[in-house]
Structure formats: C-alpha cells, structure tokens
MDAnalysis code that builds the backbone (N, CA, C; Angstrom):
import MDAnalysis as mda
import numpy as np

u = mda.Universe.empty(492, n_residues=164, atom_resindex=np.repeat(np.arange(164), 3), trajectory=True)
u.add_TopologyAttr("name", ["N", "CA", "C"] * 164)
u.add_TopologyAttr("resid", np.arange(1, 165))
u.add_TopologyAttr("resname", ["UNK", "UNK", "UNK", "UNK", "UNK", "UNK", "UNK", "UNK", "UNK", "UNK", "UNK", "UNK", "UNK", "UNK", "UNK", "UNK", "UNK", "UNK", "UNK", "UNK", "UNK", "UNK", "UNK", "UNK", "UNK", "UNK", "UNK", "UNK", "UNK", "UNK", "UNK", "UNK", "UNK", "UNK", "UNK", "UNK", "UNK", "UNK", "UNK", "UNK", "UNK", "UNK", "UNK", "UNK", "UNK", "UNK", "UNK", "UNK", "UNK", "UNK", "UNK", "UNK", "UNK", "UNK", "UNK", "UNK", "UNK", "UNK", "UNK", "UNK", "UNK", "UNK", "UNK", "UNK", "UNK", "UNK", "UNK", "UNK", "UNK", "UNK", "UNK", "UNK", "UNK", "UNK", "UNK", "UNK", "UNK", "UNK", "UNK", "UNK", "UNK", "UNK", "UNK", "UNK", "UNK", "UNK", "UNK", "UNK", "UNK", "UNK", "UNK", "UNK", "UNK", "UNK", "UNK", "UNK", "UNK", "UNK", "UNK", "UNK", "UNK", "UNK", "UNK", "UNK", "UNK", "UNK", "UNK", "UNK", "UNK", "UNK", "UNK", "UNK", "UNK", "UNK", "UNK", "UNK", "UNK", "UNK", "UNK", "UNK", "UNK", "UNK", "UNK", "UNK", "UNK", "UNK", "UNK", "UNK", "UNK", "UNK", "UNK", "UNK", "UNK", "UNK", "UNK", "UNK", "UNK", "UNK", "UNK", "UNK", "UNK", "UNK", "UNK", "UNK", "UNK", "UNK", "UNK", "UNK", "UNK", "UNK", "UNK", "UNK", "UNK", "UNK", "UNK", "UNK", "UNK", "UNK", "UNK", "UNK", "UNK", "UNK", "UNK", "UNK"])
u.atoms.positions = np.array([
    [0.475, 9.656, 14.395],
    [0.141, 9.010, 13.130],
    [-0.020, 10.074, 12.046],
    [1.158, 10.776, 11.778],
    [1.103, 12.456, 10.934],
    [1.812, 11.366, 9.368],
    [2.452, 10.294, 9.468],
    [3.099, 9.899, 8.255],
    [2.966, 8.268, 8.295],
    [1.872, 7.802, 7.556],
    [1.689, 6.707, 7.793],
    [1.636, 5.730, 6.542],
    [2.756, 5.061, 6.489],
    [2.667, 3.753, 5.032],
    [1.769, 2.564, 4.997],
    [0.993, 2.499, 4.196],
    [0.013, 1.151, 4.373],
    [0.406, 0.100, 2.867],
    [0.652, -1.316, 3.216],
    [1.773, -2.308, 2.417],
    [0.851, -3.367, 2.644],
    [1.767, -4.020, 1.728],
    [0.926, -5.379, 1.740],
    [1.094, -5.822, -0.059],
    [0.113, -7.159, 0.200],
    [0.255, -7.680, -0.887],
    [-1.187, -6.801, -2.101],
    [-0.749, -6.775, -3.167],
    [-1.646, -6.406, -3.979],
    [-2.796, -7.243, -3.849],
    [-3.868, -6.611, -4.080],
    [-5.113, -7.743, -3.404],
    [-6.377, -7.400, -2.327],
    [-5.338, -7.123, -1.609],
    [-5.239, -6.952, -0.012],
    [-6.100, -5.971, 0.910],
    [-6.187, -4.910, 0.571],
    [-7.408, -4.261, 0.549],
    [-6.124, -2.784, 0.964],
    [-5.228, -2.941, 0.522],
    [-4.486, -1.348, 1.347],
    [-5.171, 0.260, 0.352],
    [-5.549, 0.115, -0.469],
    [-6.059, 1.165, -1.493],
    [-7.407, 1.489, -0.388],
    [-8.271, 0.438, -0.177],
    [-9.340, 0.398, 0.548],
    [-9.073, 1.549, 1.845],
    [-8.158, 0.596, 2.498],
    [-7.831, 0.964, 3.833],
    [-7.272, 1.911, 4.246],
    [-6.692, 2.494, 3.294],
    [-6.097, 4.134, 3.533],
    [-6.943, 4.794, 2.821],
    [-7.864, 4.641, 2.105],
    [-8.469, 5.435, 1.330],
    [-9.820, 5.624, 2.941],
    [-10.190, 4.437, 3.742],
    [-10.821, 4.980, 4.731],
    [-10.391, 5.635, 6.108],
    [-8.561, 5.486, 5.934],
    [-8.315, 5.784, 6.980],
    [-7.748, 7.595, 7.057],
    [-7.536, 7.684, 5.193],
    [-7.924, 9.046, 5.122],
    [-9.200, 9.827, 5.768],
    [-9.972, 9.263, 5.331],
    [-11.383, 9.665, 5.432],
    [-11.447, 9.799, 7.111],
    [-10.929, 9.335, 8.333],
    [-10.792, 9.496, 9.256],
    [-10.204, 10.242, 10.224],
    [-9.241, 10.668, 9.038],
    [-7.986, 11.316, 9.914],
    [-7.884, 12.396, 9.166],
    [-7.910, 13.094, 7.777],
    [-8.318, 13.999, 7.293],
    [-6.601, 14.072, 6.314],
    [-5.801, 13.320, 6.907],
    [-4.560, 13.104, 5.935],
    [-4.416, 12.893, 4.769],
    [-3.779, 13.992, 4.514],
    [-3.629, 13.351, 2.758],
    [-3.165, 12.116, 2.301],
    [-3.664, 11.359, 0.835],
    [-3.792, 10.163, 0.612],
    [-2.577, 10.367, -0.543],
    [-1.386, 9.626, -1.031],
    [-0.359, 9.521, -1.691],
    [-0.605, 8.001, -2.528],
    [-1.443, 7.578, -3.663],
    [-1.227, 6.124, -4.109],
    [0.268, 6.268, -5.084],
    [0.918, 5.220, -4.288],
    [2.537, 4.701, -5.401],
    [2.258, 4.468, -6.856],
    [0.837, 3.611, -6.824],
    [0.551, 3.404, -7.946],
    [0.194, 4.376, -9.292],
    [-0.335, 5.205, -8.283],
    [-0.468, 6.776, -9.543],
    [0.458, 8.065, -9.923],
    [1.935, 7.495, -9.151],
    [2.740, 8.084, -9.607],
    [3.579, 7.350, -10.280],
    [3.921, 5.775, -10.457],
    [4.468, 5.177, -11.353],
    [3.803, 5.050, -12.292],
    [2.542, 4.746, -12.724],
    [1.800, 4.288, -13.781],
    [1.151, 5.522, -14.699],
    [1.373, 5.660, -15.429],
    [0.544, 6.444, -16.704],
    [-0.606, 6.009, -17.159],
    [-1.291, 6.683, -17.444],
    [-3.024, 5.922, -18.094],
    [-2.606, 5.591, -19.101],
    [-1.802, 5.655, -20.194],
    [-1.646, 4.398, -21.067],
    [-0.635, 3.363, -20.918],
    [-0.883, 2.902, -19.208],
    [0.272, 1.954, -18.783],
    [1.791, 1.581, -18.991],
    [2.369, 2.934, -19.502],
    [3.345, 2.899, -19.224],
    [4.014, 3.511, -17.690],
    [5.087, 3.816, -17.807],
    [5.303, 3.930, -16.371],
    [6.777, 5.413, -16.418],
    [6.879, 6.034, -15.526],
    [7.497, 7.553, -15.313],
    [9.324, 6.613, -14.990],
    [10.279, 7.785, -15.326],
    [11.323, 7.459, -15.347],
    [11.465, 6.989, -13.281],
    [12.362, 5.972, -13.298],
    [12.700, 5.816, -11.478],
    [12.917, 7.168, -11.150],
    [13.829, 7.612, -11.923],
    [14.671, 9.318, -11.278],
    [12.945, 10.010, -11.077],
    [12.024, 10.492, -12.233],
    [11.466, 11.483, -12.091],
    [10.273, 10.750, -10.779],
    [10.204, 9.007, -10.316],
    [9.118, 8.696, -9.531],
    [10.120, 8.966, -8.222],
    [11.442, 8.618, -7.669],
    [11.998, 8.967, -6.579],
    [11.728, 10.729, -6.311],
    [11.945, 11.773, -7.306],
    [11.783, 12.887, -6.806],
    [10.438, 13.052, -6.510],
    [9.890, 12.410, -7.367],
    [7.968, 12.928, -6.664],
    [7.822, 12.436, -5.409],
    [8.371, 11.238, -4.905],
    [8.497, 10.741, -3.921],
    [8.844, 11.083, -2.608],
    [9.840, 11.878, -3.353],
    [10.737, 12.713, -2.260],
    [10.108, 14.119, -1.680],
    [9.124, 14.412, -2.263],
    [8.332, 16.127, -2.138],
    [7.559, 15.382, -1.528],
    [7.096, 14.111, -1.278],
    [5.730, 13.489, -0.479],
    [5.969, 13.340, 0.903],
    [7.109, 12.593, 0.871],
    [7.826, 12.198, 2.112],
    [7.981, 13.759, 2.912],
    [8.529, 15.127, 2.331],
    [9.042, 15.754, 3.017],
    [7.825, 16.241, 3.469],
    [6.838, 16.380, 3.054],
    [5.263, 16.965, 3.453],
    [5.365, 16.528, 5.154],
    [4.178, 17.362, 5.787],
    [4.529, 17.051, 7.338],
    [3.353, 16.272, 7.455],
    [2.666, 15.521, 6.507],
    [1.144, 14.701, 7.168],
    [1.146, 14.143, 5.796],
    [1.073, 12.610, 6.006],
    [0.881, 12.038, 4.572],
    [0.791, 10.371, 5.151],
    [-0.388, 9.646, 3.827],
    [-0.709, 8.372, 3.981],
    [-0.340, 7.636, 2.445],
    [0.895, 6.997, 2.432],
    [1.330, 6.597, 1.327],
    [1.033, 5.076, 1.341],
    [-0.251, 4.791, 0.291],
    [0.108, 3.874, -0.360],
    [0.743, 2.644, -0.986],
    [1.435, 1.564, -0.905],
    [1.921, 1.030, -2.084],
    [3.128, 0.074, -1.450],
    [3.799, -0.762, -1.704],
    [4.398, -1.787, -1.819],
    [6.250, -0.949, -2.388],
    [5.893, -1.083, -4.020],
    [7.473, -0.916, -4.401],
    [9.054, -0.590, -3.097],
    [9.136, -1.930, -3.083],
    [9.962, -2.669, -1.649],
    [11.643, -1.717, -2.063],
    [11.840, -1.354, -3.439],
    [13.168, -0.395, -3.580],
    [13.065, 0.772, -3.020],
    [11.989, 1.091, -2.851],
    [11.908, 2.735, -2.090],
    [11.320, 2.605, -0.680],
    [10.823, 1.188, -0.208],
    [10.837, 0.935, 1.105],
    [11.628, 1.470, 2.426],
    [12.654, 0.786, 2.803],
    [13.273, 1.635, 2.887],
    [13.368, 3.107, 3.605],
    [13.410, 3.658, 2.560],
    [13.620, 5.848, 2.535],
    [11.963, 6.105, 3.521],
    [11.069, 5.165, 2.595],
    [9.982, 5.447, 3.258],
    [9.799, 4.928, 5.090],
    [10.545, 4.170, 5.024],
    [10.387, 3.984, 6.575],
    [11.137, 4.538, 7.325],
    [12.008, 5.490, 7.081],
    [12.591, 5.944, 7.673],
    [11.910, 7.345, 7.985],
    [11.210, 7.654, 7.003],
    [10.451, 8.601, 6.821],
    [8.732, 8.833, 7.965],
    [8.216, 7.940, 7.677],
    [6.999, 7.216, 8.469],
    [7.331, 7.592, 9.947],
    [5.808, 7.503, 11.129],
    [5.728, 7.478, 11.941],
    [4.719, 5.720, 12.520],
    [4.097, 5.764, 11.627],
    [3.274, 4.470, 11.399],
    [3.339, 3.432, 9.952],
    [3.447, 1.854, 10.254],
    [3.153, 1.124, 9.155],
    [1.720, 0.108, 9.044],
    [1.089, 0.382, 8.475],
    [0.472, -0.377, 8.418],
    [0.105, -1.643, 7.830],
    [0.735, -2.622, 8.546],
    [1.067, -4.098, 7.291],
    [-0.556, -5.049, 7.012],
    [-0.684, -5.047, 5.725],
    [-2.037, -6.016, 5.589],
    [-1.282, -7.309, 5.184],
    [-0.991, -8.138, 6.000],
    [-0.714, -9.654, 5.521],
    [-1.765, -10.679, 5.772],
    [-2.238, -10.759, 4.249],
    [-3.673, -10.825, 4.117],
    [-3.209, -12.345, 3.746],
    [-4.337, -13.174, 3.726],
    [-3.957, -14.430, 2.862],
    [-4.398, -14.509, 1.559],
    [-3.147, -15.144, 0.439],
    [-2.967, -15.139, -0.686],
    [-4.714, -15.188, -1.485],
    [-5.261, -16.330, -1.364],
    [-6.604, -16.796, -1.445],
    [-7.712, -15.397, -1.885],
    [-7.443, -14.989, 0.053],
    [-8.374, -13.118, -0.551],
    [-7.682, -12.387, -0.779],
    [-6.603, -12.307, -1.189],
    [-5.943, -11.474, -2.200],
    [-6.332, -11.725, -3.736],
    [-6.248, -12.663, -3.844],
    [-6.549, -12.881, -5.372],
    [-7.955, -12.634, -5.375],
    [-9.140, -13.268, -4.441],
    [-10.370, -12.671, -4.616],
    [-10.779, -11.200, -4.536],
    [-9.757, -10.376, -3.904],
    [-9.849, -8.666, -3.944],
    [-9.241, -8.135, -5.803],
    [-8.499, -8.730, -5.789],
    [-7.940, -8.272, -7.284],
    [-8.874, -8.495, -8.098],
    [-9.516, -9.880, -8.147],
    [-10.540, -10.177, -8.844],
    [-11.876, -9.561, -9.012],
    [-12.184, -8.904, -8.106],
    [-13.445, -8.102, -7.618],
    [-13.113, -6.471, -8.078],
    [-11.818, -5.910, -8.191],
    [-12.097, -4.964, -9.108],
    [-11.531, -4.460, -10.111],
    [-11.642, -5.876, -11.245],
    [-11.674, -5.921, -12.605],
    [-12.996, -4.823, -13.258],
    [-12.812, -4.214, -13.949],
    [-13.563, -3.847, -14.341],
    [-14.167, -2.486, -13.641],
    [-13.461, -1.628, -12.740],
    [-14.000, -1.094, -12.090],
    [-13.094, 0.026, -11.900],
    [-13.380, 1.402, -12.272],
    [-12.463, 2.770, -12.237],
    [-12.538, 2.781, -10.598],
    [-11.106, 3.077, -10.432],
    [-10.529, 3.437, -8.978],
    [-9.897, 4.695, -8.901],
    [-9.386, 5.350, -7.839],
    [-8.499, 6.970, -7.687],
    [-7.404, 6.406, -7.519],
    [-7.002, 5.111, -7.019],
    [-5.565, 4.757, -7.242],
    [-4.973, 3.771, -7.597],
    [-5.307, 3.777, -9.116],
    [-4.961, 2.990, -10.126],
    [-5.446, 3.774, -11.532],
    [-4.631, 4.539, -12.856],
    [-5.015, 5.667, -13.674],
    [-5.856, 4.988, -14.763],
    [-6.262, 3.700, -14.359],
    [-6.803, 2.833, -15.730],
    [-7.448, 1.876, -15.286],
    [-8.470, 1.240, -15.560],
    [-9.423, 0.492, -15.359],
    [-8.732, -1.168, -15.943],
    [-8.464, -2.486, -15.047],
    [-8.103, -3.265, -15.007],
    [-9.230, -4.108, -15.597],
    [-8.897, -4.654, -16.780],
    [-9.790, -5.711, -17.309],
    [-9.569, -7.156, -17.705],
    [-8.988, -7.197, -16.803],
    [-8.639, -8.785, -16.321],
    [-7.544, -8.826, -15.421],
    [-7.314, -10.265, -14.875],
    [-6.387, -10.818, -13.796],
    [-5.300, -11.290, -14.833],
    [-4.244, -11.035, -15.556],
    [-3.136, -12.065, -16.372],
    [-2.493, -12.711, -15.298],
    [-1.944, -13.596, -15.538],
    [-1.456, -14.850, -15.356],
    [-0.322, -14.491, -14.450],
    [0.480, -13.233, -14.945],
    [1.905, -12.748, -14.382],
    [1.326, -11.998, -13.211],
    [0.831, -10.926, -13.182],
    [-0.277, -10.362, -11.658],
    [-0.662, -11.827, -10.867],
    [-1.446, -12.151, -11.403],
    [-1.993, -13.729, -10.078],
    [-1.100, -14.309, -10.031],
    [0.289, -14.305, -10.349],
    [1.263, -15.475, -9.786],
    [2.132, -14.889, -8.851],
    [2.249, -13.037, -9.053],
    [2.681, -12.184, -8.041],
    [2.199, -12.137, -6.656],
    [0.580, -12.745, -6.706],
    [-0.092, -12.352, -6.318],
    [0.073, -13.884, -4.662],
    [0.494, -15.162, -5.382],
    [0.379, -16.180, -5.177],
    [1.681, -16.402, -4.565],
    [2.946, -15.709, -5.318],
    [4.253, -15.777, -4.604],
    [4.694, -14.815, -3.228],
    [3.682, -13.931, -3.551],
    [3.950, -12.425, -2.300],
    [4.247, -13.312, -1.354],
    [4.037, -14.052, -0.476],
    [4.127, -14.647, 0.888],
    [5.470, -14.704, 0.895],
    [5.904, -15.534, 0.065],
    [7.107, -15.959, 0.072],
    [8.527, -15.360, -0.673],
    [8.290, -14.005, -1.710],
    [8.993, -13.812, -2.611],
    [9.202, -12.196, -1.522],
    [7.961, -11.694, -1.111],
    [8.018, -10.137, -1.133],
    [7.930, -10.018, 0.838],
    [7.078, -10.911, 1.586],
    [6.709, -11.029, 2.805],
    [7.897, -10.699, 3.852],
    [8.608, -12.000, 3.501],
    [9.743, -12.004, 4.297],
    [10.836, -10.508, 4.625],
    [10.856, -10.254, 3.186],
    [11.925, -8.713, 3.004],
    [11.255, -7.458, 3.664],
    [9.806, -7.821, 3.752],
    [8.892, -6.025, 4.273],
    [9.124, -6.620, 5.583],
    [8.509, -8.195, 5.832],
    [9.331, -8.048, 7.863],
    [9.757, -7.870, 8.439],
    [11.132, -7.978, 8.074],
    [12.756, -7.828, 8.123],
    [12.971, -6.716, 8.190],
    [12.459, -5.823, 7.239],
    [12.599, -4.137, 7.446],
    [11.823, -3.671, 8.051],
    [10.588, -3.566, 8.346],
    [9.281, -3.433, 9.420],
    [10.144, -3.675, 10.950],
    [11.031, -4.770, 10.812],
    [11.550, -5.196, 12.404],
    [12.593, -4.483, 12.598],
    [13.054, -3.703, 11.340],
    [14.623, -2.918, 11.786],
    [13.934, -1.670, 12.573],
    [13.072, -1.201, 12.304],
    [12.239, -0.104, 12.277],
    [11.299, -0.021, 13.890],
    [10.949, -1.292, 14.372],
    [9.729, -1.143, 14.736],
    [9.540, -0.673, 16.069],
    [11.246, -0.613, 16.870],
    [11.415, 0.582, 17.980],
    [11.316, 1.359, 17.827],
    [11.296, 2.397, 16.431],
    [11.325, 3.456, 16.330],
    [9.881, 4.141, 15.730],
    [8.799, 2.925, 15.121],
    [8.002, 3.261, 14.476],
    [7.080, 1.984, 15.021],
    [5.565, 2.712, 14.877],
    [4.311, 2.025, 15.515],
    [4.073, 1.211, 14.054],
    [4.091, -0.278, 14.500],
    [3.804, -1.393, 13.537],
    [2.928, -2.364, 13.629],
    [1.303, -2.011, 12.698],
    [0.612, -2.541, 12.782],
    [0.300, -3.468, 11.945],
    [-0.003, -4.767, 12.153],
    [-0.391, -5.352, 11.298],
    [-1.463, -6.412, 11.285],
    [-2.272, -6.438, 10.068],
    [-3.401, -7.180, 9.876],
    [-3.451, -8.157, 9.243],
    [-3.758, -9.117, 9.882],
    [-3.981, -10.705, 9.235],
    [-5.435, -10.848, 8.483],
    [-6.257, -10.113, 8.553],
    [-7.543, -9.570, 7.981],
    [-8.200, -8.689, 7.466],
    [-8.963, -8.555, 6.825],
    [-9.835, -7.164, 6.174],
    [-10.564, -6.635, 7.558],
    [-10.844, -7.750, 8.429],
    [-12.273, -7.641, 9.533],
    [-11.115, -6.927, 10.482],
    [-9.715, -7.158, 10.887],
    [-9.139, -6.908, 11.645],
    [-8.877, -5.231, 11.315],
    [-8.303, -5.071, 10.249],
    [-8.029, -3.493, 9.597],
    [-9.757, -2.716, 10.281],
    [-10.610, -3.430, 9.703],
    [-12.368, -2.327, 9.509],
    [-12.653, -2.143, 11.442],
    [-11.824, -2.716, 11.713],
    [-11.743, -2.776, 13.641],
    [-11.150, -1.705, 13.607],
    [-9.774, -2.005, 13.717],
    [-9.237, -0.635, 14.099],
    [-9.547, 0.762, 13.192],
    [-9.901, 0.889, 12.480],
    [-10.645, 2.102, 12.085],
    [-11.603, 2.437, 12.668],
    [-12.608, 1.515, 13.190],
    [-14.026, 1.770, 13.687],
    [-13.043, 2.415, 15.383],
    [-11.886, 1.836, 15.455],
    [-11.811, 2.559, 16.980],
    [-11.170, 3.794, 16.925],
    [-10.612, 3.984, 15.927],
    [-10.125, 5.451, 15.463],
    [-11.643, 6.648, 15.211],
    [-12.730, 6.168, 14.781],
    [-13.906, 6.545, 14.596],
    [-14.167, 7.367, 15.639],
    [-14.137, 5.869, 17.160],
    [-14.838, 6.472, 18.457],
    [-16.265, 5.812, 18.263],
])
C-alpha cells in the first residue's frame, strides 16, 4: 500500500479518510483538489495540472486524493491500492453540508455554501460518475487491491485495523 487512490463521491468523507490514513501510514498526502483549484477559484491549465500530476504519480509512496475520472485512468495504472467510498448520496450531501464554512488543507478556499450545481453533482454521482469508476476499478482489480466502503463506520474500521 506504497501508492494508494482514495475516490468517491464529493461528500463522502475521502479528504477525511486519507487525511487519517496518512496519519497512519506516514505517506504522503496529494489532494486533486489543490492542484486544480486556485484560492481565487479559478483553476490551473489541464497541461500544467497533468504534469504536476505526473511528478506525483512517479514519487515511490503517495496517497492521492480526488475523483477527476479524465486522469483516472493513468492513476490506476499507477496505484497499488484503491480506495472506493460509495457512500450514499443522502450523507454525502450531509458531509458537504457540514463543511461549509470551514478552512480545510484540501480545498485552497473556504466553501460558503452548497449551490444548487455542487448538490445536484452531488445527487447524480450514483448514476452519472459511479458506474464509469466501477468499470475501471474492475479492469484493474487483478492487478490492484480494491477496497471499498459503503460507509464512513466501515472506512474508521479498517483504519482502526491498520492502527493495531
């Protein structure tokens, strides 16, 4: 577990969950989100976010972050572990909702509200984004350890057994 992707729907608790599973394993932490996004919410050219991307991936120990399903993919090919949170929509939207208002390390700007276009992303993931990370998770999953969580309680398990 030297290169491990943690996915899922925004919501979901994967910022959480690699941010503790760093804390466990002593691996460096990579958020997608803080290399596409700028603190005044704009966002870095694709070319200049694929090459940053590409110096992450080649690192020999790394816990990346993030969803963006176009660079999926490279990254799984890359990976030794995935870690899927297929959380339900419901506490997804109640995780997004909970940190409004609240400075994070991977996210460059403090979110002050839920808009309408996020919670409907948020509401379609099952069906718009789910299916396509399976599908590639299953091309993969002889070759790569594929975990996945139907829960927050299920993820805070297997960490506690990584603990000891």
């Amino acid at each position: 577990m030297l290169k491990s992707l943690v996915i899922g729907s925004p919501g979901a608790g994967k910022s959480t969950f690699a941010r503790k599973l760093r804390d466990v394993t002593g691996i460096p932490l990579y958020y997608l989100d803080m290399l596409w996004h700028r603190p005044d919410r704009s966002n870095i050219s694709r070319e200049e976010f694929d090459r940053q991307l590409l110096e992450i991936v080649q690192k020999d120990r790394w816990i990346i972050d993030g969803n963006y399903q176009r660079t999926l993919r490279h990254r799984l090919e890359a990976c030794d572990t995935v870690f899927l949170l297929d959380i339900p929509p419901e506490a997804c939207l109640a995780g997004a909702k909970s940190r409004v208002g609240t400075a994070r390390e991977d996210m460059p700007w403090v979110e002050t509200g839920l808009d309408e276009e996020f919670r409907q992303w948020i509401v379609d993931f099952p069906k718009t984004q789910l299916p396509q990370i399976y599908q590639l998770t299953e091309e993969y999953r002889e070759k790569r350890n594929v975990i996945i969580f139907r829960s927050r309680e299920e993820a805070d398990d297997y960490l506690q057994t990584l603990r000891g």
